[in-house]
C-alpha atoms as one frame of an Amber mdcrd trajectory, in Angstrom:
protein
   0.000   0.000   0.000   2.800   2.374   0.772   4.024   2.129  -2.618   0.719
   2.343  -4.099   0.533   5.754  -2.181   3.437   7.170  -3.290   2.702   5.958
  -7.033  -0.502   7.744  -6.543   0.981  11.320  -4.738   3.489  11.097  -7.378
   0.916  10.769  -9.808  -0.833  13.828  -8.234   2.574  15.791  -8.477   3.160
  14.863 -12.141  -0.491  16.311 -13.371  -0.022  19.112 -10.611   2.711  20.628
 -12.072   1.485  19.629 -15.890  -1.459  22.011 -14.724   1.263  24.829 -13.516
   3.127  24.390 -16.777  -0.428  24.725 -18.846  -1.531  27.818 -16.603   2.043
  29.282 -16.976   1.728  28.842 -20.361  -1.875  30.429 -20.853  -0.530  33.180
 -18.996   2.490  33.788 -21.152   0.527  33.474 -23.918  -1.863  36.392 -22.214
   0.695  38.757 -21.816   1.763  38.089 -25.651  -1.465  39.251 -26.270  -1.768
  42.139 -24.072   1.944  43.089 -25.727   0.872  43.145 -29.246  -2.631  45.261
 -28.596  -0.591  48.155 -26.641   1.491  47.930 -29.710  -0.997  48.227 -31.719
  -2.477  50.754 -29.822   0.646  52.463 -30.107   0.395  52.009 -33.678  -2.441
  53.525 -33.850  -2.214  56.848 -32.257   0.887  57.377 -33.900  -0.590  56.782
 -36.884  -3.987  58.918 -36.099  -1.461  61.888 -35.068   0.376  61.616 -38.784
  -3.205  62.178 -40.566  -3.944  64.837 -38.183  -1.199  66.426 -38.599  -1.358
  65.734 -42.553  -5.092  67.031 -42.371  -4.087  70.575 -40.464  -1.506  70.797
 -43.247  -3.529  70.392 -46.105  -6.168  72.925 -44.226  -3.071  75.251 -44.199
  -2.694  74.687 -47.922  -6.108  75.247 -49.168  -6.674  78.550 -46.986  -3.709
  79.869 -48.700  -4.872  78.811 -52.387  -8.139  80.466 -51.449  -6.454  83.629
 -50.663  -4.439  83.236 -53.736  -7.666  82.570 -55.332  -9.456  85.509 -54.105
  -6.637  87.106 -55.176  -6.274  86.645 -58.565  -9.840  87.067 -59.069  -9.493
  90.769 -57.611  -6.416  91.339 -59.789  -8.591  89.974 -62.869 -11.472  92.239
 -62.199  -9.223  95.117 -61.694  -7.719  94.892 -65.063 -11.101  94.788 -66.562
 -12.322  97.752 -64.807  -9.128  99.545 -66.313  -9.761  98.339 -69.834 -13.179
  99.854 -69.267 -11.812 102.766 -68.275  -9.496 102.982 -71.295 -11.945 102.532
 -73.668 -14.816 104.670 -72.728 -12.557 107.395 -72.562 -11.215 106.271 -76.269
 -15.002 106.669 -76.823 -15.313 109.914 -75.491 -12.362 111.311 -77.497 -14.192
 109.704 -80.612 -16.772 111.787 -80.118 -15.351 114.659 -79.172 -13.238 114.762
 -82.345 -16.637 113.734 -84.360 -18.375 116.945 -83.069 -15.213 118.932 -83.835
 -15.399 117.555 -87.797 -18.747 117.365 -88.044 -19.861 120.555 -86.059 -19.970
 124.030 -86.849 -18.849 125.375 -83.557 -16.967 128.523 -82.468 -12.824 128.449
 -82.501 -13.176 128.478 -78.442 -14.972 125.608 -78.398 -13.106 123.619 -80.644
 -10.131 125.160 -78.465 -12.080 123.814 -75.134 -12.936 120.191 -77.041  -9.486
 119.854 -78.032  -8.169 120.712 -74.278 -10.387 117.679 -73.076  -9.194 115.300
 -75.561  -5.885 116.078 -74.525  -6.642 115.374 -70.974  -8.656 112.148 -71.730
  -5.159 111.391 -73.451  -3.475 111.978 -70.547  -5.989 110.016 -68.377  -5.392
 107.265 -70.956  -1.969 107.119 -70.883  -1.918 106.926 -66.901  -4.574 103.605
 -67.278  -2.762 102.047 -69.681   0.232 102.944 -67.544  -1.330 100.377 -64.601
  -2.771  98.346 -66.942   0.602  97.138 -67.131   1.292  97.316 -63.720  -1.713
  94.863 -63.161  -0.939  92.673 -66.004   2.234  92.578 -64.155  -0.033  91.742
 -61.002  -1.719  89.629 -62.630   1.020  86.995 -63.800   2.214  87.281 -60.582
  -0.702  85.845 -59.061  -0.992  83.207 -61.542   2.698  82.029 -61.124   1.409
  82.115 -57.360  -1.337  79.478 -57.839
């Protein structure tokens, strides 16, 4: 019987420390597992702060295009508004110079109609003067975009 007891208690021991080894073993296996999700985790944020940071970048980006935009668009209209500018006073002048030819009007007149082309010459030659200067602008902002 003794050695029946100790066959059995060794027994015992043997699946005892089989059970150890298995819950050792689930246990490593556990923190494994809890290793690779705070790595991911890790993973994660980092990668989470890369877009954000890639998103507030590309917000940067299109705010200034916008502006550039904007921009350009004022640039564009200015330029028209000059070219307006140029030609109704080419118009004007037109006219003026029609009524002169056509008109039989005293020598002061024609001497007052003639002072006013002059300045509308003047006034021309000053728009077309920033024309340039804004067609300057202009390709500026476009090179900008």
């Amino acid at each position: 019987m003794d050695k029946f007891l100790k066959t059995l208690i060794f027994l015992f021991l043997l699946s005892s420390q089989s059970f150890f080894a298995q819950q050792i073993s689930n246990t490593a296996q556990e923190i494994e597992r809890q290793k690779a999700d705070l790595e991911t985790q890790k993973s994660l944020k980092e990668n989470y702060k890369k877009l954000d940071d890639k998103l507030d970048q590309l917000q940067k980006e299109k705010k200034e295009l916008e502006a550039k935009k904007k921009n350009l668009t004022k640039v564009e209209n200015n330029l028209k508004s000059t070219k307006d500018k140029i030609e109704k006073l080419e118009i004007v002048n037109q006219k003026i110079e029609n009524k002169i030819t056509t008109s039989s009007i005293s020598e002061e007149e024609i001497q007052k109609q003639r002072i006013k082309t002059k300045e509308n010459e003047v006034n021309i030659q000053k728009l077309k003067l920033t024309q340039i200067t804004q067609e300057k602008e202009l390709e500026k902002a476009m090179s900008a975009i």
